[in-house]
N, CA and C atoms as a LAMMPS dump frame, in Angstrom:
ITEM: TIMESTEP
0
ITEM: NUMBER OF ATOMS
585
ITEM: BOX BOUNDS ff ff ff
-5.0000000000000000e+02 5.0000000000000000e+02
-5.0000000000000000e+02 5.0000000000000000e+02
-5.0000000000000000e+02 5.0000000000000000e+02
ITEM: ATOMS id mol type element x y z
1 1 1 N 28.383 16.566 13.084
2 1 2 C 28.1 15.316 12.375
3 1 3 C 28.366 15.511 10.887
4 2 1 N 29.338 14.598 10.128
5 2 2 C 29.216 14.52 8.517
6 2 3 C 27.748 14.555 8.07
7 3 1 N 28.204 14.854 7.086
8 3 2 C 27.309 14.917 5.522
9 3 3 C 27.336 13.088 5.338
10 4 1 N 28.392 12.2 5.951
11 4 2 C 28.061 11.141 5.539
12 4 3 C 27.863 10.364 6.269
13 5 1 N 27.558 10.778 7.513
14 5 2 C 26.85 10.053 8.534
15 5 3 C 25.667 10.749 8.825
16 6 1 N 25.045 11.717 8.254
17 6 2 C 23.575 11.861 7.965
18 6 3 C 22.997 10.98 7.07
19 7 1 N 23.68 11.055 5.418
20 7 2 C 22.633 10.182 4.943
21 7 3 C 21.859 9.33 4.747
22 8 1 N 22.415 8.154 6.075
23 8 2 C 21.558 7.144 6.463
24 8 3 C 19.723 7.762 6.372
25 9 1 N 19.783 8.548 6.865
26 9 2 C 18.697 9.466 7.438
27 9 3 C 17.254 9.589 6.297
28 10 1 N 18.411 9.769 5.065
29 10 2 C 17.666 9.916 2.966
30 10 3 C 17.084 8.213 2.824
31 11 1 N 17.9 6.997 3.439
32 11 2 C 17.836 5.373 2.691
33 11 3 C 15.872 5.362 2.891
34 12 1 N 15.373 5.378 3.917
35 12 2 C 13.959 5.108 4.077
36 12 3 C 12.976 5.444 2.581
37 13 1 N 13.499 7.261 2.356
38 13 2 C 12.542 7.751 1.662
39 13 3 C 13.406 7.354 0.561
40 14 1 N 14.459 7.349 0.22
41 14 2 C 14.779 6.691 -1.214
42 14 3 C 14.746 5.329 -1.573
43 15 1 N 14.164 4.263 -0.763
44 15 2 C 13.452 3.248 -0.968
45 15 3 C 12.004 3.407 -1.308
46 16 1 N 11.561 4.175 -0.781
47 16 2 C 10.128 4.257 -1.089
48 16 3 C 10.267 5.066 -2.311
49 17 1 N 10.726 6.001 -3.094
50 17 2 C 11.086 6.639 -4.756
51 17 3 C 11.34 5.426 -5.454
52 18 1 N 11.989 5.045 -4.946
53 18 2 C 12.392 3.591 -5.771
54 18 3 C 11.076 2.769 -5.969
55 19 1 N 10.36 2.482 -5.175
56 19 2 C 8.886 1.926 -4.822
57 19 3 C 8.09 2.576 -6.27
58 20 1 N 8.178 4.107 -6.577
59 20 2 C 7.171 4.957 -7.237
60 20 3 C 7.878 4.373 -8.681
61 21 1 N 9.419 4.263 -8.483
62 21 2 C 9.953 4.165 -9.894
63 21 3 C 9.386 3.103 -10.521
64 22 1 N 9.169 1.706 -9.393
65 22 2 C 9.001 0.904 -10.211
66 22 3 C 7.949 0.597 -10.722
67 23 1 N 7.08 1.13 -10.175
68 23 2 C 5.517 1.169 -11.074
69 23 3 C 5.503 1.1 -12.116
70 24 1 N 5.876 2.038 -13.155
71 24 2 C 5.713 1.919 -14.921
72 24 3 C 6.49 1.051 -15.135
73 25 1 N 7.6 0.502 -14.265
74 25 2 C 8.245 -0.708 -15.062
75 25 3 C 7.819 -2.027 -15.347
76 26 1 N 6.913 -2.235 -13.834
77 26 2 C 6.196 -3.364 -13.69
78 26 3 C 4.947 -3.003 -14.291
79 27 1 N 4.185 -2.085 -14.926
80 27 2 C 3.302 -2.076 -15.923
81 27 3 C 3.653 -2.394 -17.089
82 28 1 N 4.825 -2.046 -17.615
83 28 2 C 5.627 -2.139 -18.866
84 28 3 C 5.415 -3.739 -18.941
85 29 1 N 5.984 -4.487 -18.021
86 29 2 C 6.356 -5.506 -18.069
87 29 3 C 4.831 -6.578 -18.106
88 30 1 N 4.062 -6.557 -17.145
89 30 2 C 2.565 -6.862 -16.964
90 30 3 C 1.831 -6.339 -18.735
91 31 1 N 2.271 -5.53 -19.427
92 31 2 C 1.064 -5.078 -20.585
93 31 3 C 1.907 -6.449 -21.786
94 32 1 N 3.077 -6.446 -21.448
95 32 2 C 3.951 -7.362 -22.709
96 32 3 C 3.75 -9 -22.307
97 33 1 N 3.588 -9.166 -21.069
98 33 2 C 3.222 -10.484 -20.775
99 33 3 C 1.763 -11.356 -21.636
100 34 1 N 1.933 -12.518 -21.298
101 34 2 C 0.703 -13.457 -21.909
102 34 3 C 0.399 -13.769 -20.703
103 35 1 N -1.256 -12.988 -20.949
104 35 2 C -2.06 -14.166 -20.139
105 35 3 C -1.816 -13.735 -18.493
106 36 1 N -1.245 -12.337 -18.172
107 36 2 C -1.29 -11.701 -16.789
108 36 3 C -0.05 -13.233 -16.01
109 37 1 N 0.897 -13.331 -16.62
110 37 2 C 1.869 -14.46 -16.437
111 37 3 C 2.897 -14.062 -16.553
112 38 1 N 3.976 -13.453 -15.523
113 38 2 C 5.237 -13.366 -16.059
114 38 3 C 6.183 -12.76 -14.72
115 39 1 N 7.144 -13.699 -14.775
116 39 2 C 8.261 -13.969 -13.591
117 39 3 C 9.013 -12.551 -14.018
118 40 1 N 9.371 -12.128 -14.885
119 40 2 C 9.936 -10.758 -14.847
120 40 3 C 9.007 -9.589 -14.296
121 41 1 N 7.364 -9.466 -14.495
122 41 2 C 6.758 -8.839 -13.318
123 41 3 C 6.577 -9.013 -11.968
124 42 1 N 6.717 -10.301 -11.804
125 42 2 C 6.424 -11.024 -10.085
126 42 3 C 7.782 -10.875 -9.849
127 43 1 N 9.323 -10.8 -10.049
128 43 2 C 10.051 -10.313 -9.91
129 43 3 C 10.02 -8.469 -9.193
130 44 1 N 9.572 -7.656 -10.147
131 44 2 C 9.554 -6.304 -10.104
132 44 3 C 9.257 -6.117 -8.969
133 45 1 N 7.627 -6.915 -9.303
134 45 2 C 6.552 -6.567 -8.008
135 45 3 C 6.85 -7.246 -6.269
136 46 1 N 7.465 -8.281 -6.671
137 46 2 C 7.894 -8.641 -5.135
138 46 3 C 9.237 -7.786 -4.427
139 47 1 N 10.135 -7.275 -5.422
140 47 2 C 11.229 -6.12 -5.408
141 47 3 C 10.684 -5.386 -5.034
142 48 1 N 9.575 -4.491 -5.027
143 48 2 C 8.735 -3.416 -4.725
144 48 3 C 8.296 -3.575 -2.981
145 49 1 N 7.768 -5.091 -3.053
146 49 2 C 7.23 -5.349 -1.673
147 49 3 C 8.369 -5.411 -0.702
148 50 1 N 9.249 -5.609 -1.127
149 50 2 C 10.742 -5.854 -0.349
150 50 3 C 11.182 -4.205 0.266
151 51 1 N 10.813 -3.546 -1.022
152 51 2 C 11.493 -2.068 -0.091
153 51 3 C 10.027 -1.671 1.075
154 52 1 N 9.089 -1.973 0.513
155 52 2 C 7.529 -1.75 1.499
156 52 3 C 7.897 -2.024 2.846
157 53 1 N 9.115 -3.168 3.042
158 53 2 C 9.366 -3.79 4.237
159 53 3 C 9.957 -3.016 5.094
160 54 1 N 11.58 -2.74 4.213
161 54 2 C 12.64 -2.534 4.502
162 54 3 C 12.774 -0.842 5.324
163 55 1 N 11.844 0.06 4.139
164 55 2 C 11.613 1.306 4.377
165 55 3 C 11.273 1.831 5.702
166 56 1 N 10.153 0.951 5.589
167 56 2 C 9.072 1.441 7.3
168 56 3 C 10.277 0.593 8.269
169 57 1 N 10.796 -0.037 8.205
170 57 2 C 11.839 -0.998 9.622
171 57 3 C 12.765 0.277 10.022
172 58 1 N 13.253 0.56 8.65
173 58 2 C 14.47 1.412 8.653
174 58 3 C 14.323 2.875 9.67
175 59 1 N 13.154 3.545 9.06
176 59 2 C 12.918 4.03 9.558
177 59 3 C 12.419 4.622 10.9
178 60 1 N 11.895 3.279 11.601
179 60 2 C 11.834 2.885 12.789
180 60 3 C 12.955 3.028 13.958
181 61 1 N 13.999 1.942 13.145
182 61 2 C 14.877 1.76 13.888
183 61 3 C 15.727 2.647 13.905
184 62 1 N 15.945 3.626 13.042
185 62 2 C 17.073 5.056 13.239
186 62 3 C 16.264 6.086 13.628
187 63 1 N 14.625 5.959 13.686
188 63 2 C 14.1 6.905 14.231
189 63 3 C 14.035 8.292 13.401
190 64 1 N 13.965 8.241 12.22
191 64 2 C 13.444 8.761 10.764
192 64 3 C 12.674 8.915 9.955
193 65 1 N 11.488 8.844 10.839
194 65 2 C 10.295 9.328 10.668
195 65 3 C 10.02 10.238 9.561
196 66 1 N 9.413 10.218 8.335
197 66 2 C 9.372 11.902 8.106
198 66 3 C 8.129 11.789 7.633
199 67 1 N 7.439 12.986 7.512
200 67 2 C 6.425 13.432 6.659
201 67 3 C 5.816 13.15 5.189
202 68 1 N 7.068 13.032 4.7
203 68 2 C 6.686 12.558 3.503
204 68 3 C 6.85 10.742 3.487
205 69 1 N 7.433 10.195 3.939
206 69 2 C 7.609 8.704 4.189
207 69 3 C 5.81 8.332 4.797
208 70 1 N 5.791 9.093 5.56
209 70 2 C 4.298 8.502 6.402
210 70 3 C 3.051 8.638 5.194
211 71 1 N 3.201 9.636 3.917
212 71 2 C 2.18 9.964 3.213
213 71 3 C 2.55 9.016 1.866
214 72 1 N 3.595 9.223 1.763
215 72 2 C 4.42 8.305 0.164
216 72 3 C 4.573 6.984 0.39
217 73 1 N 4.839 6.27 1.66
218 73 2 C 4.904 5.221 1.485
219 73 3 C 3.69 4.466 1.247
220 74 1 N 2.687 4.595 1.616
221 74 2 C 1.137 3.975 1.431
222 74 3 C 1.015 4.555 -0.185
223 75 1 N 0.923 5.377 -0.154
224 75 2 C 0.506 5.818 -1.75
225 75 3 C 1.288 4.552 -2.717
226 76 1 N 2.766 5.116 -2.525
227 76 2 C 3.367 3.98 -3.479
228 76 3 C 2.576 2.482 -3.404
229 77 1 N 2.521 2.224 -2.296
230 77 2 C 1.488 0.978 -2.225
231 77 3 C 0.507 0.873 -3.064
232 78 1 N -0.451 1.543 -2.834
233 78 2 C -1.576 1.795 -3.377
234 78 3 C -1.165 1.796 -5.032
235 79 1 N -0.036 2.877 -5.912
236 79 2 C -0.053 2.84 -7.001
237 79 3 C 0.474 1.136 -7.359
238 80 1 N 1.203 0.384 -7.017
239 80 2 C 1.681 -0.95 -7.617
240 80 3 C 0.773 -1.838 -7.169
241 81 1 N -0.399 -1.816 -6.253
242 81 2 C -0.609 -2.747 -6.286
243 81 3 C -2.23 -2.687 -6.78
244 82 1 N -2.698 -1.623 -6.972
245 82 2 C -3.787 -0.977 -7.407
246 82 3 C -3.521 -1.17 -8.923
247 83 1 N -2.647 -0.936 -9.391
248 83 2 C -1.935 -1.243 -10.885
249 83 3 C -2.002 -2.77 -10.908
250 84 1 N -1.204 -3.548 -10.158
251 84 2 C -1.218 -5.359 -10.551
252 84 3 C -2.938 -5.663 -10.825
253 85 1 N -3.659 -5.49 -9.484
254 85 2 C -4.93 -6.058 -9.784
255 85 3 C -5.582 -5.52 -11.185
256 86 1 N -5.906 -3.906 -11.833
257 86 2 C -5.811 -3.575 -12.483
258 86 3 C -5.566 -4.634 -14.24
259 87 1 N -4.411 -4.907 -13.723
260 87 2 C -3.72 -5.493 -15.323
261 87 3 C -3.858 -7.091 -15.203
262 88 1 N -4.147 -7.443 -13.986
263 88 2 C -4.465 -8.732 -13.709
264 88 3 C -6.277 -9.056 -13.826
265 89 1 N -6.639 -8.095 -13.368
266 89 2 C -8.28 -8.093 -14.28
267 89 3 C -8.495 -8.358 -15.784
268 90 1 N -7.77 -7.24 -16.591
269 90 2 C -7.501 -7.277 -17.926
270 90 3 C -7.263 -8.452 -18.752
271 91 1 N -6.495 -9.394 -17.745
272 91 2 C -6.088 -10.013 -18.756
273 91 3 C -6.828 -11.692 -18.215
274 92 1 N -7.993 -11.146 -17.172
275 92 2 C -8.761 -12.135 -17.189
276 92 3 C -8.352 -13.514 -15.526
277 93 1 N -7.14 -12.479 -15.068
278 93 2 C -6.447 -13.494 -13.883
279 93 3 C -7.626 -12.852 -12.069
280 94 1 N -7.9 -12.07 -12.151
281 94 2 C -9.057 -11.654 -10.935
282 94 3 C -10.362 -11.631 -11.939
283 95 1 N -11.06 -11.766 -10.688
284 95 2 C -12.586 -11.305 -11.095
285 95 3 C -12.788 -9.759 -10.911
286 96 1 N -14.162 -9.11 -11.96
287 96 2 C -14.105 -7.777 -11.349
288 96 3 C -14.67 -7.409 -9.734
289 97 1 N -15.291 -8.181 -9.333
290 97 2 C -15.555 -8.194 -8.072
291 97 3 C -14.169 -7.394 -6.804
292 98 1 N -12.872 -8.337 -7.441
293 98 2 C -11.938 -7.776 -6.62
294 98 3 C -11.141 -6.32 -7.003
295 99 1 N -11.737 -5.852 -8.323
296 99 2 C -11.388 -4.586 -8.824
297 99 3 C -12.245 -3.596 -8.042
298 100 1 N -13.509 -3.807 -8.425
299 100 2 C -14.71 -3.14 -7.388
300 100 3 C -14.486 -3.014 -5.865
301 101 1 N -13.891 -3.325 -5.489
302 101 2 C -13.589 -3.601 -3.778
303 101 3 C -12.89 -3.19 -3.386
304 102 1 N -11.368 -3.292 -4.165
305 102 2 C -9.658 -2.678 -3.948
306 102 3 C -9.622 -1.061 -3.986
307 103 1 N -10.099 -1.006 -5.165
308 103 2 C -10.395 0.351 -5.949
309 103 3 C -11.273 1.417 -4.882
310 104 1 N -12.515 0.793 -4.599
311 104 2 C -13.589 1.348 -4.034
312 104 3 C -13.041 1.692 -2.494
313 105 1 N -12.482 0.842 -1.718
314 105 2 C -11.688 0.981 -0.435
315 105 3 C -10.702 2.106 -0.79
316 106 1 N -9.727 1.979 -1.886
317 106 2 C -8.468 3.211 -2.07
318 106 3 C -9.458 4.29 -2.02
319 107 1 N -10.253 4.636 -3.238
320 107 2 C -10.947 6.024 -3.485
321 107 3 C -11.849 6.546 -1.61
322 108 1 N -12.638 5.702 -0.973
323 108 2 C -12.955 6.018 0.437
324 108 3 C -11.927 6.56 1.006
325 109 1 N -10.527 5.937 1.387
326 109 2 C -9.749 6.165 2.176
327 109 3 C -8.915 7.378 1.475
328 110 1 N -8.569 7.612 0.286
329 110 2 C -8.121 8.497 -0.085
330 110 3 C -8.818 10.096 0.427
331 111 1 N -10.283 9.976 -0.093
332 111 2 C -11.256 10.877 0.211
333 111 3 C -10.919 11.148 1.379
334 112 1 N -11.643 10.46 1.908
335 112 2 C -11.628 10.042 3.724
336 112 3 C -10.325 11.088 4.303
337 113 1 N -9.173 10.615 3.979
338 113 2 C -7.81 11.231 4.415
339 113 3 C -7.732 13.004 4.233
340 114 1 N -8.337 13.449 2.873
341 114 2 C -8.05 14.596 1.947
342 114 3 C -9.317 15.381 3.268
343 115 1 N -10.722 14.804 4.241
344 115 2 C -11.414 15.381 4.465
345 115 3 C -10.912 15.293 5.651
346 116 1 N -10 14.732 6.309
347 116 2 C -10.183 14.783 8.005
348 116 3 C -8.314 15.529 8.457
349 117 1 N -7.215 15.007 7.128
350 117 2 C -6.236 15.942 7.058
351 117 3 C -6.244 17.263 7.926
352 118 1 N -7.222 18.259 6.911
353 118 2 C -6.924 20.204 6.915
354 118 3 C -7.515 20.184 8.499
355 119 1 N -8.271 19.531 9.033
356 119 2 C -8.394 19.731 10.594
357 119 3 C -7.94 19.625 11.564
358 120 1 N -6.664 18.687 10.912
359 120 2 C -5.303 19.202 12.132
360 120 3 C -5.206 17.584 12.533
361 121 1 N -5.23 16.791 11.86
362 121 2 C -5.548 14.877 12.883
363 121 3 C -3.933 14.516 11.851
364 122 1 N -3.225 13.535 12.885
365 122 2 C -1.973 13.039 12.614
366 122 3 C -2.566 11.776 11.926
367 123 1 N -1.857 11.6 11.038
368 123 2 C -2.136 9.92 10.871
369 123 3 C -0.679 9.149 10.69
370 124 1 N -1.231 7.806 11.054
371 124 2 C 0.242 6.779 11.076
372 124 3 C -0.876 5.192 10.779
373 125 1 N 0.313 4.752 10.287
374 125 2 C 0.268 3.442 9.802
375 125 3 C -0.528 2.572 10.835
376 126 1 N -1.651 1.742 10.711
377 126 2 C -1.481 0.875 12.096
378 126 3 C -1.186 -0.87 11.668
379 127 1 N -1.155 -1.641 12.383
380 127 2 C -0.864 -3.252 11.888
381 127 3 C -1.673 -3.737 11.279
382 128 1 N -2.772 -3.719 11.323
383 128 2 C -3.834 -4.059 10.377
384 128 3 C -3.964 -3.917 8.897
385 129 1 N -3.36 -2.651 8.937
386 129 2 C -3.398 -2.23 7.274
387 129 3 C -2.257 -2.337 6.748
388 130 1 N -1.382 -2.801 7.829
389 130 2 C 0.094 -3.362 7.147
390 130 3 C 0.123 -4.903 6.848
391 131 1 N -0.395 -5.372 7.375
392 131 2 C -0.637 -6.713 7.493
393 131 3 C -1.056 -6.857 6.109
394 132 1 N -2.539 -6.298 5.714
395 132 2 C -3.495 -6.525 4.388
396 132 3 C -2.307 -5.987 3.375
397 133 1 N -1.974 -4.943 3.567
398 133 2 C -0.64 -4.785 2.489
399 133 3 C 0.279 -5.876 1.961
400 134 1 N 0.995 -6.28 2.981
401 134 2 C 1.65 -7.547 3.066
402 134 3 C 1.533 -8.876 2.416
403 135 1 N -0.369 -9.347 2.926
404 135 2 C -0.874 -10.232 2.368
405 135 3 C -0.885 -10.178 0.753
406 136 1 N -1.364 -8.845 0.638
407 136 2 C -1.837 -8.162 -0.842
408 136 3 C -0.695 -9.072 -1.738
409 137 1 N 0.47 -8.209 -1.314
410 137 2 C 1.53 -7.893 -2.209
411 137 3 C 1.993 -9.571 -2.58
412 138 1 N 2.172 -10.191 -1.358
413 138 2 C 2.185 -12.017 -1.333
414 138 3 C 1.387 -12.422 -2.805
415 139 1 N 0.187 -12.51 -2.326
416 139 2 C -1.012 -13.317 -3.199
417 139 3 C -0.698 -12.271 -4.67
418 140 1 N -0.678 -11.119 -4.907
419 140 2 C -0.524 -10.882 -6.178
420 140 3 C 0.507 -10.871 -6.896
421 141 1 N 1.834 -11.36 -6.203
422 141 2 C 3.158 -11.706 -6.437
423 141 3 C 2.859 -13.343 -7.068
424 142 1 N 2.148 -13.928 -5.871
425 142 2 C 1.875 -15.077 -6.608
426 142 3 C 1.016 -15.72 -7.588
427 143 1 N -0.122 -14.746 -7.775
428 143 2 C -0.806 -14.886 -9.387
429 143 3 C -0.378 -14.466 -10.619
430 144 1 N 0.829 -13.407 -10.36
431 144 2 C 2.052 -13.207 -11.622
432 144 3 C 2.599 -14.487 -11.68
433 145 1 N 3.389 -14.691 -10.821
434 145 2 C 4.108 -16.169 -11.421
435 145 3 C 3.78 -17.418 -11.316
436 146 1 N 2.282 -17.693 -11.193
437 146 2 C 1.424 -19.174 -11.317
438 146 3 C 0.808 -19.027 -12.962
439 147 1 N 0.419 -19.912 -13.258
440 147 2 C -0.513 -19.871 -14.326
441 147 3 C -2.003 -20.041 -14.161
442 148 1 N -3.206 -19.401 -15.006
443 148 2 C -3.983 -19.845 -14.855
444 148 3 C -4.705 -20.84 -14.691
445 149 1 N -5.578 -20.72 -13.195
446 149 2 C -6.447 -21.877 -12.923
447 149 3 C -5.749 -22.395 -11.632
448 150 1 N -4.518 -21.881 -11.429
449 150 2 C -3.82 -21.859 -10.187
450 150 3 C -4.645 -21.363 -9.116
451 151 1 N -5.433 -21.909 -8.16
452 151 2 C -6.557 -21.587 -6.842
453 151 3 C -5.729 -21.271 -5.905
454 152 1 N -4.785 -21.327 -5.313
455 152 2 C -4.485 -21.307 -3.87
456 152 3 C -4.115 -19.363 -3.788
457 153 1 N -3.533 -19.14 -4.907
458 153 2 C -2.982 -17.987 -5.106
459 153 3 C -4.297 -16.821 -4.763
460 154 1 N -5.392 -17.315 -5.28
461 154 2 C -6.721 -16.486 -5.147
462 154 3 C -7.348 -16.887 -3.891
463 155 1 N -7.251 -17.675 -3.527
464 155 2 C -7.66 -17.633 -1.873
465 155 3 C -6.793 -16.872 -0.814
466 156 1 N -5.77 -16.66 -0.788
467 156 2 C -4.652 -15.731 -0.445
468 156 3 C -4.88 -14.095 -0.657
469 157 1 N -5.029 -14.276 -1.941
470 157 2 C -5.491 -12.584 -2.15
471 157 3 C -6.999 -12.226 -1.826
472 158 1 N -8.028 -13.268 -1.495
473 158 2 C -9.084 -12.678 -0.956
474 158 3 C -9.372 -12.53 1.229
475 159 1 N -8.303 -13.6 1.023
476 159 2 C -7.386 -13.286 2.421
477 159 3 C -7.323 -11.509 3.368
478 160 1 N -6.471 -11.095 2.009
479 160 2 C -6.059 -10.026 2.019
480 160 3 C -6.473 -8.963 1.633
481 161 1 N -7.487 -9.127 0.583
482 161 2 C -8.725 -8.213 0.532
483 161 3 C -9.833 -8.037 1.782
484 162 1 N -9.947 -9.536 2.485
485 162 2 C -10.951 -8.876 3.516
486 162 3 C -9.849 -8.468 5.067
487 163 1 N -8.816 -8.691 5.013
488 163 2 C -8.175 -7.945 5.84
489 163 3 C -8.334 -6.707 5.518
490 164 1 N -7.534 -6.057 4.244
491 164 2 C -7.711 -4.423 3.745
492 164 3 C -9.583 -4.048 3.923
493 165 1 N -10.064 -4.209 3.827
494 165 2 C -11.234 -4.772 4.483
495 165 3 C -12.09 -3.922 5.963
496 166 1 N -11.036 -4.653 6.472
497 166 2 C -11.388 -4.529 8.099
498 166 3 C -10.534 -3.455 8.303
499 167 1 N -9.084 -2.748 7.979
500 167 2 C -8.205 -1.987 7.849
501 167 3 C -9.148 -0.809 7.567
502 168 1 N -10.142 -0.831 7.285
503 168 2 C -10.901 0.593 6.42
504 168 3 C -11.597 0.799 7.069
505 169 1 N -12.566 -0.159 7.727
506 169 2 C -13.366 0.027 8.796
507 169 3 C -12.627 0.313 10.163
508 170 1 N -11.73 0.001 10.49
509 170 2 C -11.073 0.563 11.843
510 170 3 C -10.451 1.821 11.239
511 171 1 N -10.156 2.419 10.304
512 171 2 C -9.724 3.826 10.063
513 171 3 C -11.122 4.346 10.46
514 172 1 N -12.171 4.033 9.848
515 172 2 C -13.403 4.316 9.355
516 172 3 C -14.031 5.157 11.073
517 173 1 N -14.158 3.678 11.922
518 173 2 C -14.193 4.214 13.025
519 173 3 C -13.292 4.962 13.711
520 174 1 N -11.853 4.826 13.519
521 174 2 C -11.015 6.054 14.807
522 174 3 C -11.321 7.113 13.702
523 175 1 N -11.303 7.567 12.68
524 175 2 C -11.788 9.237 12.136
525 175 3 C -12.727 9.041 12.639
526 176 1 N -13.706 9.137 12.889
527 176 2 C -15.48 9.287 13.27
528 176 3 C -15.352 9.603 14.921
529 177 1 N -14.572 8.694 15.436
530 177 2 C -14.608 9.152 17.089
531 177 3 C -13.821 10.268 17.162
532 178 1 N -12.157 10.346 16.269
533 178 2 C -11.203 11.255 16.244
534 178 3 C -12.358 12.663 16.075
535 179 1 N -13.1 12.823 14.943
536 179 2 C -13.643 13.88 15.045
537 179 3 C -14.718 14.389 15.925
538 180 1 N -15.165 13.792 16.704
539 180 2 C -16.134 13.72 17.73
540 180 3 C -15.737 14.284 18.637
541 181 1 N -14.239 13.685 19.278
542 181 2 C -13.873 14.367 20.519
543 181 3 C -13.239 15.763 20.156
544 182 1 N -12.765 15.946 18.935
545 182 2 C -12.597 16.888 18.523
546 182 3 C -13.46 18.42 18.981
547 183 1 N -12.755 19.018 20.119
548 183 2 C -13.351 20.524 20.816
549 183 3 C -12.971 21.715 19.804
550 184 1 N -12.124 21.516 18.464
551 184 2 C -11.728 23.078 18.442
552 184 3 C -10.61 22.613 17.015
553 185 1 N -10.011 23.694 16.019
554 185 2 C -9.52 23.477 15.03
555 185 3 C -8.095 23.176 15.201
556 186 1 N -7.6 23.959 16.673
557 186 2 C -6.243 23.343 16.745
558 186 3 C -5.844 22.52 17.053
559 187 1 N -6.897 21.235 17.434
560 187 2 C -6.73 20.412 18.331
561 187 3 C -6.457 19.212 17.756
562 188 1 N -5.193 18.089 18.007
563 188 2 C -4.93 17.202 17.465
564 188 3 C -5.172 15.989 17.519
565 189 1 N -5.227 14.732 17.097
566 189 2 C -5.9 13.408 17.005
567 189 3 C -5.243 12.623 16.12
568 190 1 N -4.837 11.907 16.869
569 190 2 C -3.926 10.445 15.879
570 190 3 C -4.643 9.391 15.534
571 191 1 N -5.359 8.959 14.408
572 191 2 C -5.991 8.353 13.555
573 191 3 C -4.566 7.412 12.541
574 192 1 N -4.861 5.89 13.471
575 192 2 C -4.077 5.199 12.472
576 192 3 C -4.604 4.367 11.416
577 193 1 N -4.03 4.233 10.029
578 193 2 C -4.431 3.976 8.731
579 193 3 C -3.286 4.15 7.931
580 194 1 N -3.47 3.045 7.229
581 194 2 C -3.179 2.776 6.147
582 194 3 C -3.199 3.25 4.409
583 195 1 N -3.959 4.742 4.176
584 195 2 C -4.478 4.42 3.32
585 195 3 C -4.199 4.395 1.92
């Protein structure tokens, strides 16, 4: 087989780099805006959600799975959109309520992951927490480019907060049973999440 009929194999995880790149850009862009308002960030940021899509399909469908895609692609998530709410607090477009919640769910599940990892448990994506991703990225795509006092946009993203939500609690429970049936250190357990 070529060298250039492998690299299909690189497009997944170099969509998702691309994902990491664009973070400081769409911060760049979100700190220069008025008023947590601006079509050149809801641009960035819906560009971002587009490879979120494209990546995980791709990968699917050529069967390109990798290791680092299953751990980087959620993260990247987590950094852009953990960042929007973030700068969208700041500038007065969320309440802190939804900072407290987003935040507080990442840091659990992060933890959560770092403690049930070294014992040997697989993890993979499940629909639930792709879904709340999805929603996420929607509703905070669309409070960049509405103006304030715009409602529909915030009913959408609390949509999608109590989906991510329920996404934490079903990780919450398969680690807890995953480690239960757990007989021994070599023994493996697929725990799906999002986190």
């Amino acid at each position: 087989m070529s060298s250039g009929s492998r690299a299909y194999r690189y497009v997944p995880n170099a969509l998702t780099a691309l994902r990491f790149a664009l973070v400081p850009v769409f911060i760049v862009l979100m700190v220069q805006a008025t008023g947590g308002h601006s079509w050149a960030a809801g641009i960035v940021f819906a560009v971002a959600a587009l490879t979120d899509q494209i990546d995980g399909a791709l990968a699917r469908r050529w069967h390109v799975e990798s290791e680092f895609g299953k751990y980087a692609d959620p993260l990247a998530d987590r950094l852009m959109i953990d960042s929007a709410i973030l700068l969208l607090y700041l500038a007065g477009r969320l309440p802190w309520p939804a900072l407290v919640i987003v935040f507080g769910r990442d840091v659990v599940l992060i933890t959560g992951a770092r403690f049930v990892k070294p014992r040997g448990y697989d993890f993979s994506v499940n629909l639930l927490g792709k879904t709340a991703t999805w929603v996420l990225y929607l509703a905070v795509a669309c409070v960049i480019v509405t103006t304030e006092g715009t409602r529909w946009p915030l009913v959408l993203f609390w949509v999608g907060v109590g989906l991510a939500i329920a996404a934490a609690a079903v990780y919450a429970v398969g680690a807890w049973r995953a480690l239960g049936r757990s007989s021994g250190p070599g023994r493996k357990s697929q725990v799906e999440v999002d986190p």
